[in-house]
N, C-alpha and C positions, 0 to 999 in steps of 0.2 A: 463344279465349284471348288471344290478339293484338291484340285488341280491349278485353278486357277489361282486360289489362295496362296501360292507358294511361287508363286512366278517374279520372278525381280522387277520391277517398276522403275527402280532410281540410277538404273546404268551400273549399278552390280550386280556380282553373281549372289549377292544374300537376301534370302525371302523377308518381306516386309514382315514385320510386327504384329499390324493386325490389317483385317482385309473388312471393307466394308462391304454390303452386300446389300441394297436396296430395292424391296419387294412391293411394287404399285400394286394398286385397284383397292377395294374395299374386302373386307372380310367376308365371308358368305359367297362371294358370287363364285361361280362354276368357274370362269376363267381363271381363280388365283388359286383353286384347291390345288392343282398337282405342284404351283411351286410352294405351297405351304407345306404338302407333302413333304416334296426336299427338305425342307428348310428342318420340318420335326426328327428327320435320318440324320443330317447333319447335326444337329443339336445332338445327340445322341451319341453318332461314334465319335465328336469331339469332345464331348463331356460339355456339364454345365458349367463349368470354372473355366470353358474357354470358348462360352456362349453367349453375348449379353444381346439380349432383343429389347428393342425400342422400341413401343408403338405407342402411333402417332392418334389422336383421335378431337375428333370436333366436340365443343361443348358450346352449342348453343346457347345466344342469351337472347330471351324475348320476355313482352310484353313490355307494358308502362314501365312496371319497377326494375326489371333488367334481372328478371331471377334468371341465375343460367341452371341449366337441365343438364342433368349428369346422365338420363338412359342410354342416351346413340353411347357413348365409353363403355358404360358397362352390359351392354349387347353386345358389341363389338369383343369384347374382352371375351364372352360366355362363348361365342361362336370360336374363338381362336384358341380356346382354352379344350374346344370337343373339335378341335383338329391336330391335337396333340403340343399345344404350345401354351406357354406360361410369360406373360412378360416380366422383364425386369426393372423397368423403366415408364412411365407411362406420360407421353407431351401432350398435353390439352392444348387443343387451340381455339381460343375463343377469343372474342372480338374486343373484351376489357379484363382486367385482371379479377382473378376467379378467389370468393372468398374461404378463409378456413374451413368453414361449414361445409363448401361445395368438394375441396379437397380432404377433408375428412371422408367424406360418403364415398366417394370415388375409391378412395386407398381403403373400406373396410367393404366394398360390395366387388372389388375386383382382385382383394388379395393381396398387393401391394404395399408398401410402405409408405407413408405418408412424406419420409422423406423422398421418395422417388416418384414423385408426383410433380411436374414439372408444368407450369402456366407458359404458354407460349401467345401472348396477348396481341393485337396492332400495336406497330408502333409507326411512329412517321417516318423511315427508309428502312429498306432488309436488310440494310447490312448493320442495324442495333440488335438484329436477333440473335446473333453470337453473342453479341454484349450481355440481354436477357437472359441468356442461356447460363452466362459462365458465372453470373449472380445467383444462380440457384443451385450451384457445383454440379452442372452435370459431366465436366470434364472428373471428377473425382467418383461420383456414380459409375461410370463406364469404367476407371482405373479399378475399382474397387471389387467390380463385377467381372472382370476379369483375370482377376487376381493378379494382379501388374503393382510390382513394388517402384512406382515411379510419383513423385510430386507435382503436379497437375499447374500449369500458371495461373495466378489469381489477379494479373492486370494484364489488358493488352491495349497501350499506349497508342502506338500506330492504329488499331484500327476504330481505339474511341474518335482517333484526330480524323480520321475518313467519314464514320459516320456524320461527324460533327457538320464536315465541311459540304457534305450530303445536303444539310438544311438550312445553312448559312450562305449555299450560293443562293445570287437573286440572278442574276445576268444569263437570261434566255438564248440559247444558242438551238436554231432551227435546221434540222438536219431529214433530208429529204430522200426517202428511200423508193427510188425507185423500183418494181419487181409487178411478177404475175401472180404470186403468194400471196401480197396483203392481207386477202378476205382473214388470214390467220397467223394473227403474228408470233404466233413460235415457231414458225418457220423459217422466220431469219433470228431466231432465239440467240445464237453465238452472236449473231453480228450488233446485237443490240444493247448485250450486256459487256460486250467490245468498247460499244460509242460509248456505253455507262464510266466504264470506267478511266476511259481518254477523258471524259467530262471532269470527272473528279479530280484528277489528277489538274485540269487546268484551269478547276475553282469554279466552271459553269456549272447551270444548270442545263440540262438535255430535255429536247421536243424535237419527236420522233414525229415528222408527219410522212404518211403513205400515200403513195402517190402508184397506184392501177397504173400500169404500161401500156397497156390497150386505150385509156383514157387520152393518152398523150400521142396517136394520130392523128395527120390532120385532114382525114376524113370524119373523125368523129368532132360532137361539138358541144364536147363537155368542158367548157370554160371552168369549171371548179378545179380539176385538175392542173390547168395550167395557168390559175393564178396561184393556186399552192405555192407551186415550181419556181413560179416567178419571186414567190416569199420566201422560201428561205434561205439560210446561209451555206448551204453545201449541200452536193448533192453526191447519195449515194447509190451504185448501182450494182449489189450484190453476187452471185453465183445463180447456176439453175441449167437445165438445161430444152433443148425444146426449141422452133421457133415463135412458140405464143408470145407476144408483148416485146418482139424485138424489135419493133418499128416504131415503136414509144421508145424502146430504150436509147434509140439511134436519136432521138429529136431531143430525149433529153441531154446527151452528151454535146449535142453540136449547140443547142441552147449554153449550156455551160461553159465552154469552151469558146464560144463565139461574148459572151454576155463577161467573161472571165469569174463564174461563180467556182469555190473551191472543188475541185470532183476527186473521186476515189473512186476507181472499178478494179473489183475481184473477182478472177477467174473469169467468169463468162462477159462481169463487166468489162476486162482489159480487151477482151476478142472483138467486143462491139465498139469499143473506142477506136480497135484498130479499124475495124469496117467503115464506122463512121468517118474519119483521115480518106482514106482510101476511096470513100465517094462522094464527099465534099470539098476536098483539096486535091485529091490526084484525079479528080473526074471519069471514076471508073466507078459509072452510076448501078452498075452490074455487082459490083463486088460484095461475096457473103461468106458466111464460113459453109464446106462441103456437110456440116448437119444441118444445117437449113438448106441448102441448096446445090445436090452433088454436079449439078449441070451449069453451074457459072464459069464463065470465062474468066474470072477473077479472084481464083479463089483465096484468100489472106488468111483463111483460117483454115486448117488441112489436119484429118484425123494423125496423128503419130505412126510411124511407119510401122513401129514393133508392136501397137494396139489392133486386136481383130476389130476388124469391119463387121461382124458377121454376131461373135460371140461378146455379150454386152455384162453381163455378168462376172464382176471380178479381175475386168481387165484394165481397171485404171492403173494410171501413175500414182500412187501411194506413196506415204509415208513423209518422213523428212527426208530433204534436199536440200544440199547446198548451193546457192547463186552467190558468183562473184558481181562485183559490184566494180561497174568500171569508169569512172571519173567520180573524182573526190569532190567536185564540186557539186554533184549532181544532189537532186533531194534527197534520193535513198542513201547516201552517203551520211547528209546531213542527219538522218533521224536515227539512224542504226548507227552512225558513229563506228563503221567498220569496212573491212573490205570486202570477209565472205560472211555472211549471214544465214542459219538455218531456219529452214518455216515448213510445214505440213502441205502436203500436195494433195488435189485430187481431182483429177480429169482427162482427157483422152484425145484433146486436139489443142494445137498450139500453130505459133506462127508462122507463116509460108516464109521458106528461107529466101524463096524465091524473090520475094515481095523485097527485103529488109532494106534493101539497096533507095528504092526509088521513098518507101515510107520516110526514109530517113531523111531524102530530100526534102520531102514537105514540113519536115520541122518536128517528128516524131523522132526521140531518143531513148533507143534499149540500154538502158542504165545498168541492166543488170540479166546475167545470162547464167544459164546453168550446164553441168552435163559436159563438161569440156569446152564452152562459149559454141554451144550447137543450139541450144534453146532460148528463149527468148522468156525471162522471165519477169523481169520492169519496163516497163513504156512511162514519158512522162515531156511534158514539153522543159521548153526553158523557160526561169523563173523571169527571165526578162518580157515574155511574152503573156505570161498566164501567172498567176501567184502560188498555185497548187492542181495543176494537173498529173494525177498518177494512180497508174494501173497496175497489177499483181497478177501474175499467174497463180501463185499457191495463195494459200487459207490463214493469213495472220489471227484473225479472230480464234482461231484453235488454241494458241496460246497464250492470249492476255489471261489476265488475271487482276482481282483487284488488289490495288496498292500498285500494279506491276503492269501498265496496258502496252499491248502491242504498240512500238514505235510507228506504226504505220498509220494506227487509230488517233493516237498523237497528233502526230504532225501533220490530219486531217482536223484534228480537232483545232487546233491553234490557228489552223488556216480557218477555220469557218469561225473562229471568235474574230480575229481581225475584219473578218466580213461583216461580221454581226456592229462590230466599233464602228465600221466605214458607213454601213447605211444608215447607223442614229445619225451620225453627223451632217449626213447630209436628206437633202428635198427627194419627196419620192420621187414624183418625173424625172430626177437626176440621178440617183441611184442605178448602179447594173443591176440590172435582173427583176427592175419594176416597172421596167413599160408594158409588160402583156397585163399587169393589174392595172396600170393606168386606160393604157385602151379600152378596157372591159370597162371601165368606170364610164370610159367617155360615151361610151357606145352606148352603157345604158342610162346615162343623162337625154343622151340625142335622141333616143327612142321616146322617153318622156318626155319631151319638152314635143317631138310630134305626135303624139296625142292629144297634149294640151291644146298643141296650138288648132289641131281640127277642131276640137270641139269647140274652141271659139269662133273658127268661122265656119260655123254647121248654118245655113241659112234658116231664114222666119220665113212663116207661111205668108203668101204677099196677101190672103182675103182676112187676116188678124191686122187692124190696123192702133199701132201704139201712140196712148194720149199724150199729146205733147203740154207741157207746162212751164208757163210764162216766169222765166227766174230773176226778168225785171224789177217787178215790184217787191221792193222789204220790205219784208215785216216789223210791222212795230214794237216797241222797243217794251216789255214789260215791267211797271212800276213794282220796285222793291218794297215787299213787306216785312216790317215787322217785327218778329216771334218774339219778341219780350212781352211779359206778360201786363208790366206798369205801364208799358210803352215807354215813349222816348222824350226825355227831356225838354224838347221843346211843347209836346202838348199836352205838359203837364202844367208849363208856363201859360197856355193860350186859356186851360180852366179856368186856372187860379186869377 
């Protein structure tokens, strides 16, 4: 760590300022002592004036009156305190704001200063929790604990207007992640908080729906799956590697790309778009990449010549790389507003050069290439054909940020809002990308209505013989009576 702290981050040769250092798990368990150890060595040979610790701790609120319980803090506190650490700072997080009382007992049973007792409360999007935060001066707390003679910012303009626009979009934009990971979604954790912030940036609101890859062959016959698909407005198909769930992956892209819904495939997604081309259009029903299949006579996807076959460990294509970008007109053009553009790499097979020729035939354009124009690192169709089809060799989600989203996640994003505009406006049956719900609907109407209709013609037992009744004769007609209790005028007349 001591080492680490001192390494230049921002493209000079001069060590940062301060280094943050972020220690998971809970206090107590056996897994965090040895780096709690460090952490007390470090405090030590850097002194306390250039140590400030933060810790984080839950303050439960339960029952009826919503008393919140201050023990799990100051447990927490006692065990880290007989591990040789003392905090500076201490973030409650609790579910509603924590009152005097409760930050009183915390800052006198934990040592603390009451001013360094920090409520970290719900709020309705995370990105008010800096907001929360710099309301309670913890940027001046840390300055102060640090001994940093610097003046801390007391408004942040830009990221109130983000939060803001967080809870003021209404306008649902459905964005469909294809992958074999869903069971757990931080596992496409970058790529989500990617979409998050393309969303903000274009005033929607984001729904993330997951869609199992395995779900989406059509030997299986899980219709939930692929009315998802059919619902929403763009579909995404991630990284990963493996061939679990590539055979969904392939039916979602040719779905997409046939139906014209917006798609974006990264990394593993651009390789299976190329497959899918390759055995939909160039009818090389064989074609796969050499990690799924080193025995194809087609192969469009080919490990990297200078990558071991053998040894897997360490030997990807790393880092940032440059692609140039070769027609102006093209999308990447459009959304990077540039000619070479850098983005984060990481993988180990790329496109047969072999192939580039005939792909290109079929209406597939490498927009954008790297490495001397030897790699192939944008695929994308024309916008005359598709409205947003585009594939990426490297990893833009690495880079957004909020306020600042990757142009890729962009001009994904905008492409799925016009989608999202196209299908209000129009009928579902008329809508791209809503007949496999329409069919599912119909199918199971038709199913219902033959069951009805058996049971109506289920036959009577012929020795039950049913009374027939004569609907000739009317009944007679019933004289009105009454309910007044004088009676009625006239036989009152007929007394008298």
């Amino acid at each position: 760590m001591r080492k680490f702290q001192k390494k230049p981050v921002d493209g000079t040769q001069k060590a940062p300022d301060v280094c943050i250092i972020e220690l998971g798990g809970t206090v107590g368990d056996i897994e965090s002592m040895v780096f709690l150890e460090s952490m007390r060595q470090l405090r030590y040979r850097v002194g306390s004036d250039n140590f400030c610790h933060v810790h984080v701790s839950l303050v439960p609120v339960v029952g009826a009156v919503g008393e919140p319980k201050s023990k799990p803090a100051q447990h927490s506190v006692k065990e880290l305190r007989a591990a040789g650490l003392s905090p500076d700072i201490i973030v409650c997080r609790s579910s509603q704001p924590l009152p005097l009382s409760a930050v009183s007992k915390i800052s006198q049973f934990c040592m603390v200063s009451s001013s360094n007792v920090v409520c970290v409360h719900d709020v309705t999007n995370i990105y008010k929790v800096p907001l929360l935060m710099l309301e309670q001066r913890v940027p001046s707390m840390v300055l102060n604990s640090l001994r940093i003679n610097k003046i801390p910012v007391h408004t942040l303009p830009k990221w109130q207007e983000m939060a803001e626009t967080v809870d003021k979009a209404t306008t649902e934009v459905r964005i469909g992640i294809v992958g074999k990971y869903t069971g757990l979604a931080d596992s496409y954790l970058s790529v989500t908080k990617a979409l998050q912030h393309a969303a903000i940036e274009c005033g929607v609101r984001l729904r993330v729906d997951w869609i199992e890859s395995d779900k989406l062959k059509k030997k299986t016959e899980d219709e939930k799956a692929r009315i998802i698909l059919a619902q929403v407005h763009g579909i995404l198909v991630p990284g990963g590697f493996g061939d679990r769930g590539i055979q969904g992956k392939l039916e979602a892209i040719q779905y997409a790309r046939e139906k014209k819904i917006p798609f974006f495939g990264i990394c593993l997604g651009m390789q299976v778009a190329v497959i899918e081309t390759a055995r939909n259009i160039l009818s090389h029903k064989d074609a796969n990449s050499t990690e799924f299949d080193d025995t194809t006579t087609h192969p469009v996807i080919i490990n990297m010549p200078e990558i071991s076959t053998t040894h897997l460990g360490g030997t990807m294509r790393l880092g940032v790389r440059d692609t140039q970008v070769q027609d102006e007109k093209s999308i990447a053009y459009r959304i990077y507003d540039k000619k070479v553009i850098s983005e984060r790499h990481r993988h180990r097979y790329e496109v047969n050069p072999e192939y580039i020729e005939q792909l290109e035939e079929a209406g597939l354009i490498f927009t954008g290439k790297g490495d001397n124009n030897k790699r192939m690192e944008i695929i994308e169709l024309p916008t005359d054909t598709h409205p947003f089809f585009f594939g990426v060799q490297f990893h833009p989600e690495f880079l957004s940020r909020p306020g600042r989203p990757s142009p890729c996640f962009k001009g994904f994003m905008q492409a799925a809002t016009q989608q999202q505009e196209k299908t209000e406006l129009e009928p579902i049956k008329k809508t791209n990308g809503h007949e496999m719900e329409a069919e599912a609907e119909a199918e199971t109407a038709k199913e219902g209505s033959t069951k009805s209709a058996a049971k109506k013609k289920k036959p009577r037992s012929p020795s039950k013989k049913q009374p027939t009744v004569d609907t000739s004769k009317k009944r007679p007609k019933r004289k009105s009576v009454s309910t007044k209790k004088n009676g009625s005028q006239e036989q009152r007349k007929k007394k008298a």
